[in-house]
N, CA, C and O atoms as CSV, one atom per row, in Angstrom:
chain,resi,resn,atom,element,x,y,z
A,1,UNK,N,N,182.186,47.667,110.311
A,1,UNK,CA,C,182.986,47.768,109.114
A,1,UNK,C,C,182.244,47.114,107.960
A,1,UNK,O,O,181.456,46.182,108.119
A,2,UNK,N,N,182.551,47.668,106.771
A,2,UNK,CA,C,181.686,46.914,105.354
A,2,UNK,C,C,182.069,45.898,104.930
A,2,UNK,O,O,183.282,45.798,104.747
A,3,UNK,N,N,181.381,44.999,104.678
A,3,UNK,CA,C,181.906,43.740,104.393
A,3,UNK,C,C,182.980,43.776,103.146
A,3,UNK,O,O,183.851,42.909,103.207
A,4,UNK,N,N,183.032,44.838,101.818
A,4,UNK,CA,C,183.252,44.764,100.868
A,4,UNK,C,C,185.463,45.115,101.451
A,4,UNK,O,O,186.577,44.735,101.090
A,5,UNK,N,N,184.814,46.073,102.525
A,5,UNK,CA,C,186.531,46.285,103.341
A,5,UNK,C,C,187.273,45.005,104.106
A,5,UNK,O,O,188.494,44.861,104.158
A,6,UNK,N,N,186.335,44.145,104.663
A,6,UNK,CA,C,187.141,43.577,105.653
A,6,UNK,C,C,188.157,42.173,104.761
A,6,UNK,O,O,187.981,41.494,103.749
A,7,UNK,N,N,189.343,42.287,105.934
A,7,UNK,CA,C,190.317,41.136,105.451
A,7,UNK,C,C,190.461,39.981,106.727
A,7,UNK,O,O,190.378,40.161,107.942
A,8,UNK,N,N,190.625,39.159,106.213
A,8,UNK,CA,C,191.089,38.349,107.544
A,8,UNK,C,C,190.078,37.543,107.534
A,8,UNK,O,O,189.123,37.468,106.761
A,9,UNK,N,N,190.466,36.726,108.788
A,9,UNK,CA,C,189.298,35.323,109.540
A,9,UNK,C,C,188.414,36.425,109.976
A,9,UNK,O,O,187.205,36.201,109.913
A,10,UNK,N,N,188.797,37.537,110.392
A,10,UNK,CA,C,187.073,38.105,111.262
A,10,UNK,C,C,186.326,38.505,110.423
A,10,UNK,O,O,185.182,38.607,110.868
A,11,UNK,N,N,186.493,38.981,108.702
A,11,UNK,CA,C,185.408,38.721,107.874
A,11,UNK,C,C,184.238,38.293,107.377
A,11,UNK,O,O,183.334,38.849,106.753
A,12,UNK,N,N,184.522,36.605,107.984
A,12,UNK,CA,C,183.322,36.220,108.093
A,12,UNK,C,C,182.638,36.188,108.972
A,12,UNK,O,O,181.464,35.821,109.003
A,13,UNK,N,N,183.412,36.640,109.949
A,13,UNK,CA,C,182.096,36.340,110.924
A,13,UNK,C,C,181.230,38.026,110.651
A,13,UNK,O,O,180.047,38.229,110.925
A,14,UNK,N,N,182.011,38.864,110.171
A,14,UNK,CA,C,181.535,39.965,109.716
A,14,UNK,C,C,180.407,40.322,108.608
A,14,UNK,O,O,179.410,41.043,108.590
A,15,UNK,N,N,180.988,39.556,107.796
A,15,UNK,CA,C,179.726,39.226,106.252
A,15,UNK,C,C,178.581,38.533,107.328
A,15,UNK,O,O,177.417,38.931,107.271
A,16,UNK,N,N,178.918,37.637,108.160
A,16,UNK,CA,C,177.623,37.000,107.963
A,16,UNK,C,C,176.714,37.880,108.640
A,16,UNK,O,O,175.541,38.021,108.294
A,17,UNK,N,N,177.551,38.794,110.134
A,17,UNK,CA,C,176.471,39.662,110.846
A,17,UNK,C,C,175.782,40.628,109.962
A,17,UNK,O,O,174.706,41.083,110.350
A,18,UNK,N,N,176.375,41.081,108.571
A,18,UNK,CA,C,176.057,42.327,107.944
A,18,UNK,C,C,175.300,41.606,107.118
A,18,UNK,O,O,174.432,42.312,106.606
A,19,UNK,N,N,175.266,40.456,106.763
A,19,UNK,CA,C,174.202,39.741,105.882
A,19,UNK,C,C,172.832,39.403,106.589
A,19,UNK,O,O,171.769,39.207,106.000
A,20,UNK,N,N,173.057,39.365,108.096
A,20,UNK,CA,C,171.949,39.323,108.445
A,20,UNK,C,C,171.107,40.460,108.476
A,20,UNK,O,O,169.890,40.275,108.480
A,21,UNK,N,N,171.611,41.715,108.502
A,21,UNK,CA,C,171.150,42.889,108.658
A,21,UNK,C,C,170.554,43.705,107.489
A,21,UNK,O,O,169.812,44.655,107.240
A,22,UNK,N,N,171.285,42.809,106.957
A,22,UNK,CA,C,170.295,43.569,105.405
A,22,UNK,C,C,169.782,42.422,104.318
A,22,UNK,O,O,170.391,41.536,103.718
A,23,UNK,N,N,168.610,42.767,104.332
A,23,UNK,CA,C,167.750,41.754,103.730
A,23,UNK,C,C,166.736,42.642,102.751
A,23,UNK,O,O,166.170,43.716,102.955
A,24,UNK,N,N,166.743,41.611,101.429
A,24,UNK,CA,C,165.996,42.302,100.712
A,24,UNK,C,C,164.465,42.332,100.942
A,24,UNK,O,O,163.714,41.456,101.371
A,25,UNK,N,N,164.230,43.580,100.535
A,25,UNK,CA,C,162.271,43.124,100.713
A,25,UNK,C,C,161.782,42.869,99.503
A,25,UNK,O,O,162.237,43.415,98.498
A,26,UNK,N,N,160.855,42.057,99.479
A,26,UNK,CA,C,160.129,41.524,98.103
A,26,UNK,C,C,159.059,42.629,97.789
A,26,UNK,O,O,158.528,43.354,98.631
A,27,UNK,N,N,158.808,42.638,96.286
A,27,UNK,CA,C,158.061,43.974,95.555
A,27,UNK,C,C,156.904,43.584,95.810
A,27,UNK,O,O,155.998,44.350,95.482
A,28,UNK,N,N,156.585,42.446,96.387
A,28,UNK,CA,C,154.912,42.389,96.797
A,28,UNK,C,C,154.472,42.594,97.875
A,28,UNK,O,O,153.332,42.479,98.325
A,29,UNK,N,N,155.494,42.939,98.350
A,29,UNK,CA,C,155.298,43.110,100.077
A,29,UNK,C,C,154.314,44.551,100.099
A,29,UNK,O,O,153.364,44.602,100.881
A,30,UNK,N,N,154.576,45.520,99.327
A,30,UNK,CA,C,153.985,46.452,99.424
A,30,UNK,C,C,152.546,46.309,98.807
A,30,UNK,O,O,151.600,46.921,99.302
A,31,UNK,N,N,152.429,45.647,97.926
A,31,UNK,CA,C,151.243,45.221,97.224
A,31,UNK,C,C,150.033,44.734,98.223
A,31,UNK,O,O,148.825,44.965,98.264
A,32,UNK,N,N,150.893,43.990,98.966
A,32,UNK,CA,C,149.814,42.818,100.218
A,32,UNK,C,C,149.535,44.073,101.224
A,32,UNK,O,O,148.643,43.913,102.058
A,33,UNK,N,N,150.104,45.069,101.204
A,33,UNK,CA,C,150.339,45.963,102.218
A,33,UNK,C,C,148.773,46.932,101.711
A,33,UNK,O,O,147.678,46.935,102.273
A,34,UNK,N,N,149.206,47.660,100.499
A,34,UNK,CA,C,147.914,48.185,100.304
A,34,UNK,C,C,146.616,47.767,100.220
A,34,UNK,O,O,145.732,48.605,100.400
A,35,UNK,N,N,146.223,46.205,99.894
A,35,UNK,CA,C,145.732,44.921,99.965
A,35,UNK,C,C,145.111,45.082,101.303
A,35,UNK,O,O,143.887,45.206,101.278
A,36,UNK,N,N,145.548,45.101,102.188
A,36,UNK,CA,C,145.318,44.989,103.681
A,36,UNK,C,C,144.558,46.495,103.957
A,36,UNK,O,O,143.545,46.481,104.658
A,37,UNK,N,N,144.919,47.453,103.550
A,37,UNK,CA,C,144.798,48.829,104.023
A,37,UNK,C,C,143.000,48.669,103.247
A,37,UNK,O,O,141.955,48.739,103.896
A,38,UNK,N,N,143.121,48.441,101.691
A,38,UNK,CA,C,141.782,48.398,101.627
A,38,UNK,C,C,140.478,47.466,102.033
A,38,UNK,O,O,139.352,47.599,101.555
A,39,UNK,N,N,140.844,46.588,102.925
A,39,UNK,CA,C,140.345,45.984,103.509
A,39,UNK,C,C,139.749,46.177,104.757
A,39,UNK,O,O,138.690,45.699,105.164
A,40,UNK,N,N,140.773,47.153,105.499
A,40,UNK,CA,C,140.230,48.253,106.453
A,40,UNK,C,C,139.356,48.522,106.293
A,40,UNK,O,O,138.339,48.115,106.854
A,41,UNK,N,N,139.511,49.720,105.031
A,41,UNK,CA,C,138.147,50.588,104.792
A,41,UNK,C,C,137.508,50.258,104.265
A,41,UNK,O,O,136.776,51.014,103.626
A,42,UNK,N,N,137.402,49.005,104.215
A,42,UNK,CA,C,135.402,48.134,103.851
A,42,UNK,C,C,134.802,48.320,105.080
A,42,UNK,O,O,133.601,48.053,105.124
A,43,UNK,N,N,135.335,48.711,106.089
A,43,UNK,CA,C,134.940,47.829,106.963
A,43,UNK,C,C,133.774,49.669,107.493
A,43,UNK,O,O,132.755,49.752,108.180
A,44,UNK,N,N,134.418,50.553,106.920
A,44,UNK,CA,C,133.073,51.539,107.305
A,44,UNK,C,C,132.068,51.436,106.272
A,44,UNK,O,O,132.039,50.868,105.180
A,45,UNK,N,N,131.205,52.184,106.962
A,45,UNK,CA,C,130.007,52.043,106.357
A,45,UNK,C,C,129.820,53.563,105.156
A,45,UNK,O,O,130.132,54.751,105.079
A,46,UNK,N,N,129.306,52.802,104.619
A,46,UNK,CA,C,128.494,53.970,103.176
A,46,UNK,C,C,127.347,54.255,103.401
A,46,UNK,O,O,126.472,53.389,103.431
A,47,UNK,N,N,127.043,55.877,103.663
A,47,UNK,CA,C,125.453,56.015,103.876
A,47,UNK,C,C,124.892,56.942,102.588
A,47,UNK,O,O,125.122,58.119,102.310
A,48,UNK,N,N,124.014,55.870,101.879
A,48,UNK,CA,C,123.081,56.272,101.151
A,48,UNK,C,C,121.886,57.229,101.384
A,48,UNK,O,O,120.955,57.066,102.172
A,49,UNK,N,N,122.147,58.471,100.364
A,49,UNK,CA,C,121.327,59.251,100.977
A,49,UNK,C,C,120.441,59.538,99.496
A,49,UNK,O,O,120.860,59.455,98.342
A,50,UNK,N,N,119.035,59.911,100.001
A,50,UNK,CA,C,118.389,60.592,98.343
A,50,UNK,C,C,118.989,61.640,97.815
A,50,UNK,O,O,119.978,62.232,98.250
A,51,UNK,N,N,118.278,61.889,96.727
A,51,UNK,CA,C,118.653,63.185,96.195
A,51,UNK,C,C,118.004,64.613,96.862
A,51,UNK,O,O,118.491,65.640,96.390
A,52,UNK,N,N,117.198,64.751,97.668
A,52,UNK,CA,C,116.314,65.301,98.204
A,52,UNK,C,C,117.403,65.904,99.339
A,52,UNK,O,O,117.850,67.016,99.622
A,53,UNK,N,N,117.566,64.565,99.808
A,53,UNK,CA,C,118.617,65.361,101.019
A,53,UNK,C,C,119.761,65.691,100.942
A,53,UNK,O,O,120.441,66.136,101.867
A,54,UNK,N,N,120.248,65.429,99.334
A,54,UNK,CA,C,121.639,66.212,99.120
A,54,UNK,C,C,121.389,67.583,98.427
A,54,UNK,O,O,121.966,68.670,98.440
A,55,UNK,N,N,120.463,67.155,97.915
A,55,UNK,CA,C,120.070,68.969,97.406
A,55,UNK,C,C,119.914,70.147,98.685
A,55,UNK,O,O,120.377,71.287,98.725
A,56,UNK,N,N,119.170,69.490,99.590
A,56,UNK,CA,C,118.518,70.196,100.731
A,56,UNK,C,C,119.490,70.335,101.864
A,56,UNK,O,O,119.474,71.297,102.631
A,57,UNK,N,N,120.583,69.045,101.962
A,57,UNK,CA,C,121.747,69.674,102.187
A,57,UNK,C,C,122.926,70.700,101.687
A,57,UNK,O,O,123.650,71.318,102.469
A,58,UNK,N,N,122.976,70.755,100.723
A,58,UNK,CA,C,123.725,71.817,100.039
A,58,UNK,C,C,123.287,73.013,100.576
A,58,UNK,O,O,123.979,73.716,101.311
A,59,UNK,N,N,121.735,73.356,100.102
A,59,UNK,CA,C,120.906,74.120,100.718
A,59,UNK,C,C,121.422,74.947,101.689
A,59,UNK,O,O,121.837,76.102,101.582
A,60,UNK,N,N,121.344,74.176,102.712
A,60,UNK,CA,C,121.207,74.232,103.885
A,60,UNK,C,C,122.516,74.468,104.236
A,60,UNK,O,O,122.586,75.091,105.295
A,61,UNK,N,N,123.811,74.143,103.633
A,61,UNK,CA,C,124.884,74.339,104.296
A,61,UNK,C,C,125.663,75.787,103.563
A,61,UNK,O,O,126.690,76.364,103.922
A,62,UNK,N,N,124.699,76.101,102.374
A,62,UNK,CA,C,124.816,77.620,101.525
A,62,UNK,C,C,124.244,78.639,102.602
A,62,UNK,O,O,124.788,79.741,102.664
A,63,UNK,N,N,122.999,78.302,103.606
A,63,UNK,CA,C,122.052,78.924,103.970
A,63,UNK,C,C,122.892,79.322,104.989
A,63,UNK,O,O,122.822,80.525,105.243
A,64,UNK,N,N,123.734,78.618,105.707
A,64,UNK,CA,C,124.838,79.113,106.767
A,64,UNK,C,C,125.788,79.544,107.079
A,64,UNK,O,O,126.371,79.599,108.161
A,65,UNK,N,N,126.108,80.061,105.612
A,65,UNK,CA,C,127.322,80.484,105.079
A,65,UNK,C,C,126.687,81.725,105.355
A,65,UNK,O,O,126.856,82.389,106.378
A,66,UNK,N,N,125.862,82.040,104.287
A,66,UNK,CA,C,125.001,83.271,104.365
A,66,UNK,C,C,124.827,84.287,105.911
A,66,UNK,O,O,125.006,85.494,106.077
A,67,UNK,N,N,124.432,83.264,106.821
A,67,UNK,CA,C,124.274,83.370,107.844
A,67,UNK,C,C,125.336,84.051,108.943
A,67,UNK,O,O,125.112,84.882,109.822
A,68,UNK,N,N,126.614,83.362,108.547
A,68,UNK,CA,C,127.524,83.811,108.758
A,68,UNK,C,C,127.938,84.986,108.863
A,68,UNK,O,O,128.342,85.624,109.836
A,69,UNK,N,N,127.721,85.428,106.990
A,69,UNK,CA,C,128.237,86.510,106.490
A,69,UNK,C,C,127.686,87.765,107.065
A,69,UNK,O,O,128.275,88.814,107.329
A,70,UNK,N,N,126.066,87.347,107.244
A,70,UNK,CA,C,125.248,88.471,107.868
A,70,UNK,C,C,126.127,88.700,109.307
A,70,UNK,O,O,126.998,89.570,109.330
A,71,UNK,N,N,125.929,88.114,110.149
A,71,UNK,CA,C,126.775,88.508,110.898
A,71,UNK,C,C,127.745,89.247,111.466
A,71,UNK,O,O,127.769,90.032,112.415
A,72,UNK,N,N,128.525,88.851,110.714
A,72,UNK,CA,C,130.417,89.689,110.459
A,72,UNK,C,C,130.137,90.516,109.652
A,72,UNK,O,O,131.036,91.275,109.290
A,73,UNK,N,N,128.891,90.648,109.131
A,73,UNK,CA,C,128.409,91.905,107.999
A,73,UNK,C,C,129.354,91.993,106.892
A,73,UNK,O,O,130.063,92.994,106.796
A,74,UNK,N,N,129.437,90.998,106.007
A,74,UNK,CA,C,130.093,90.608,104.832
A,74,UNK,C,C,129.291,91.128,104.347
A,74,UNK,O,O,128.213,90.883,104.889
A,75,UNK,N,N,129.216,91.942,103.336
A,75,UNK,CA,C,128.126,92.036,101.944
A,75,UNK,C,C,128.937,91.415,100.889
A,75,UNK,O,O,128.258,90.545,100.344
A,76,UNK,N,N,130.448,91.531,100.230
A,76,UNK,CA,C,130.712,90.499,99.545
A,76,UNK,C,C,130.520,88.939,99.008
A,76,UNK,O,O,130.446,88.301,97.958
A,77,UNK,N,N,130.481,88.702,100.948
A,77,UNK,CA,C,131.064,86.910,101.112
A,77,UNK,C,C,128.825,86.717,101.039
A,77,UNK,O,O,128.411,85.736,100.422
A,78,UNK,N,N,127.906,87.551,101.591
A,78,UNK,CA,C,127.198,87.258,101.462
A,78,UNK,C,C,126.724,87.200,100.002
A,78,UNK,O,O,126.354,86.106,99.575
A,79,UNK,N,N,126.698,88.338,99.146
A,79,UNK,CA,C,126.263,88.070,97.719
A,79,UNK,C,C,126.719,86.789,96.860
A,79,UNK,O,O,126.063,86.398,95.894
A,80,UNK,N,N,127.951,86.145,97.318
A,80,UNK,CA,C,128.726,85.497,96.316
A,80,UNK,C,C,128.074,84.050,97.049
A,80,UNK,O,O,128.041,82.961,96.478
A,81,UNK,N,N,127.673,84.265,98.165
A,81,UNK,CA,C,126.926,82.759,98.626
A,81,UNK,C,C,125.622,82.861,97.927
A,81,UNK,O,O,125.141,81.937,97.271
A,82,UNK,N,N,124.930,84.313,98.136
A,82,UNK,CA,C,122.846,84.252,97.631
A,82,UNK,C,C,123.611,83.610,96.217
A,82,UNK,O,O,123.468,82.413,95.968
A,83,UNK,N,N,124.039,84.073,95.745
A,83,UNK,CA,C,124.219,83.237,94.049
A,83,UNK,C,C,124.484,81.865,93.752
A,83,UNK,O,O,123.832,81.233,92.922
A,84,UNK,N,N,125.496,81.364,94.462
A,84,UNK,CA,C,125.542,79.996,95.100
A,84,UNK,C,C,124.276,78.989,95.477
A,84,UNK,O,O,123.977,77.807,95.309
A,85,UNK,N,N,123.801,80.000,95.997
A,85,UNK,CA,C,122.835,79.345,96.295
A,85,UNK,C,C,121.420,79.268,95.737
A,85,UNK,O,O,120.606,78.444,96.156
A,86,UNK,N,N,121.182,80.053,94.887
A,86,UNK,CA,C,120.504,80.516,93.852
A,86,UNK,C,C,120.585,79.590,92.618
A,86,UNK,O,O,119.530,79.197,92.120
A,87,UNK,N,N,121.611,79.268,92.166
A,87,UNK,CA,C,121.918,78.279,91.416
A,87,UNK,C,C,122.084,77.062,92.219
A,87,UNK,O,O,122.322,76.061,91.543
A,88,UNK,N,N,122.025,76.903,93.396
A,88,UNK,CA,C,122.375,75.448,93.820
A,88,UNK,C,C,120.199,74.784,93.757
A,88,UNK,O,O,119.678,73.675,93.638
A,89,UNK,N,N,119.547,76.440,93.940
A,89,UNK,CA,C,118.262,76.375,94.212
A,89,UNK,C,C,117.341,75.803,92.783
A,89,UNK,O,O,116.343,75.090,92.681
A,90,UNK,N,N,118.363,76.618,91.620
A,90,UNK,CA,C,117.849,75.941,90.534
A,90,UNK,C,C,118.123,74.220,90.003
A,90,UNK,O,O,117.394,73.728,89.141
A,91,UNK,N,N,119.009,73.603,90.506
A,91,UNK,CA,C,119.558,72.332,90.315
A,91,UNK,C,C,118.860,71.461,91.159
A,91,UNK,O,O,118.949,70.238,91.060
A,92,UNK,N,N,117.904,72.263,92.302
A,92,UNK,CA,C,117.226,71.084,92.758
A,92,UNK,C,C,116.108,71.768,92.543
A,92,UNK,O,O,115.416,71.888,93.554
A,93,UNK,N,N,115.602,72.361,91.372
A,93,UNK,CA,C,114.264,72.717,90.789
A,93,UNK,C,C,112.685,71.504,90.787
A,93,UNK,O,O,111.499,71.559,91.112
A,94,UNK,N,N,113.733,70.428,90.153
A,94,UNK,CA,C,112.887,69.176,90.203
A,94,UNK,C,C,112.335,68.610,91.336
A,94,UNK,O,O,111.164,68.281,91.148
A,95,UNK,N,N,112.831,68.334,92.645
A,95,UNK,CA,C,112.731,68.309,93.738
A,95,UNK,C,C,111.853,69.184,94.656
A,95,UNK,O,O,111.159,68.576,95.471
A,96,UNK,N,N,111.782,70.707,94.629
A,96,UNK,CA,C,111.219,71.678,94.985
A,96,UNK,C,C,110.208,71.349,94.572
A,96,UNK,O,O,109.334,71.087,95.398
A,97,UNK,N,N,109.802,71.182,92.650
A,97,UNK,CA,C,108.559,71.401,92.677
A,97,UNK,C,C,107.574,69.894,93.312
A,97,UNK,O,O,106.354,69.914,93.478
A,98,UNK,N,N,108.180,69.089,93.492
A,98,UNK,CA,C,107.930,67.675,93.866
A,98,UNK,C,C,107.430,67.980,95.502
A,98,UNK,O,O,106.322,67.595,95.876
A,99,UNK,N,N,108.321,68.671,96.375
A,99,UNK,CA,C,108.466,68.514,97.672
A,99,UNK,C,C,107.439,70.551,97.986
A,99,UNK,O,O,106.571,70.845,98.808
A,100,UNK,N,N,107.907,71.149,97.249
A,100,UNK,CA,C,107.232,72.257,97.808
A,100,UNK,C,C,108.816,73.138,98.243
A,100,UNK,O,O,109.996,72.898,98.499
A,101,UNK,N,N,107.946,74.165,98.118
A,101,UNK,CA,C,109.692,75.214,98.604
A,101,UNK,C,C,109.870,74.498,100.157
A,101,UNK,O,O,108.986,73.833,100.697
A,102,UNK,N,N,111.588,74.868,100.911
A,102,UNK,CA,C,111.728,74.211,101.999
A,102,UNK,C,C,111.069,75.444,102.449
A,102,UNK,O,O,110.755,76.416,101.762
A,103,UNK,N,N,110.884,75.229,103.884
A,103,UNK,CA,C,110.490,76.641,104.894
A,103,UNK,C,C,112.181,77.446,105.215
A,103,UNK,O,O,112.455,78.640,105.337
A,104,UNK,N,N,113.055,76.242,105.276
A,104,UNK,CA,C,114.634,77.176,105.867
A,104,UNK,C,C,114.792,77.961,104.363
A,104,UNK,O,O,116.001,78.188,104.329
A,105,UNK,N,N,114.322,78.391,103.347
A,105,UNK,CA,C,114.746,78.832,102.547
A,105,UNK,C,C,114.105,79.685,102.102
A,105,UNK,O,O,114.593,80.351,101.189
A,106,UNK,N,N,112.698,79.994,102.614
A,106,UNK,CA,C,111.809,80.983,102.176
A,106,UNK,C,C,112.032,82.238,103.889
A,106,UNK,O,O,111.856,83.445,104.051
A,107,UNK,N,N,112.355,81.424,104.556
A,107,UNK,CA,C,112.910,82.124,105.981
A,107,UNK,C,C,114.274,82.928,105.688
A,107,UNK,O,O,114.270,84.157,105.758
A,108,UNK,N,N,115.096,82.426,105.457
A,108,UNK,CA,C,116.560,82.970,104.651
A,108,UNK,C,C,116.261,84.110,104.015
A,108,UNK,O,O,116.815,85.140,104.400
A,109,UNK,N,N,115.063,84.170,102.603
A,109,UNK,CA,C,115.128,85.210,101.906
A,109,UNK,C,C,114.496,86.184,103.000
A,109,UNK,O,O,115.250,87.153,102.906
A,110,UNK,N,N,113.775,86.429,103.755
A,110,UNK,CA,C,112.667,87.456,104.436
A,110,UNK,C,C,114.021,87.937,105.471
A,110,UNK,O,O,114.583,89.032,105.454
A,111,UNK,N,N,114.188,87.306,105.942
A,111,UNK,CA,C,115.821,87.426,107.158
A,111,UNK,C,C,116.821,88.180,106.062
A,111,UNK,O,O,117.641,88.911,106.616
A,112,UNK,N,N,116.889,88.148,104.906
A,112,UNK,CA,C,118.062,89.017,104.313
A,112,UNK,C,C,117.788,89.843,103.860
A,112,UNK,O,O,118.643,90.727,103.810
A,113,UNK,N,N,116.026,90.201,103.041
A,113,UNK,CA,C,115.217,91.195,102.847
A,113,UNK,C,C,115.114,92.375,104.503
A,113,UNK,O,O,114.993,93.598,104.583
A,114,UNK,N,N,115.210,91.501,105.391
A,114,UNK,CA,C,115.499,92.649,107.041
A,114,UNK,C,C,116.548,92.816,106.601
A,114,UNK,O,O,116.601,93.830,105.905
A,115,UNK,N,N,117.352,92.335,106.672
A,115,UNK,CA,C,118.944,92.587,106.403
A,115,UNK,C,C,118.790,93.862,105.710
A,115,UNK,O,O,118.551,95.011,106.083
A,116,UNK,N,N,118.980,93.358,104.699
A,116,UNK,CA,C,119.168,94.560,103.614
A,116,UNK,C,C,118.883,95.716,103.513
A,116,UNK,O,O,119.594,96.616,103.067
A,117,UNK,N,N,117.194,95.820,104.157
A,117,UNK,CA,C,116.589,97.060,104.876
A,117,UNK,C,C,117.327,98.071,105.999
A,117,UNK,O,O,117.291,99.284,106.207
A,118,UNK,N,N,117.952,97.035,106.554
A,118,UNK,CA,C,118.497,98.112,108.141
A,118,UNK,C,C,119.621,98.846,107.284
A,118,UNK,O,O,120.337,99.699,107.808
């Protein structure tokens, strides 16, 4: 029964059980809470990578898309990746000319030049 209803001597013993049961929570409680959560995730690690291998990853993960597409014989999903990737090829221009074309990418074009042929 609600405390705001009850009459009588058993009231109190009523308020006090319903007072125990509801307790306010403090607005920092949640604060200490997220506090804690980012403290967790210090605890993984950050891996620093060059620019070399994020370019060459991109690359590389355009190059398998592609790959894909050949496959399931997309000509759509494949054109809309060569461009993708074409422009992902010009953004690591600087790099290329530094490092030399990759080999997975001069392999890609000759493999889609067959392609294209059959």
């Amino acid at each position: 029964m609600s405390r705001f209803f009850a009459t009588g001597s058993d009231s109190e013993s009523e308020e006090s059980s319903s007072a125990d049961e509801i307790t306010p929570k403090a607005p920092g409680a949640t604060f200490k809470q997220s506090l804690l959560l980012s403290d967790d995730e210090e605890d993984t690690k950050r891996v620093v990578r060059s620019a070399k291998d994020k370019r060459f990853e991109e690359l590389t993960n355009l190059i398998k898309t592609i790959r894909n597409a050949m496959k399931i014989r997309d000509m759509s999903k494949c054109l809309e990746e060569f461009e993708q990737l074409c422009r992902a090829f010009l953004k690591s221009k600087n790099i290329v000319d530094k490092e030399g074309i990759p080999p997975f990418y001069i392999r890609l074009l000759a493999d889609l030049e067959d392609y294209l042929n059959q």
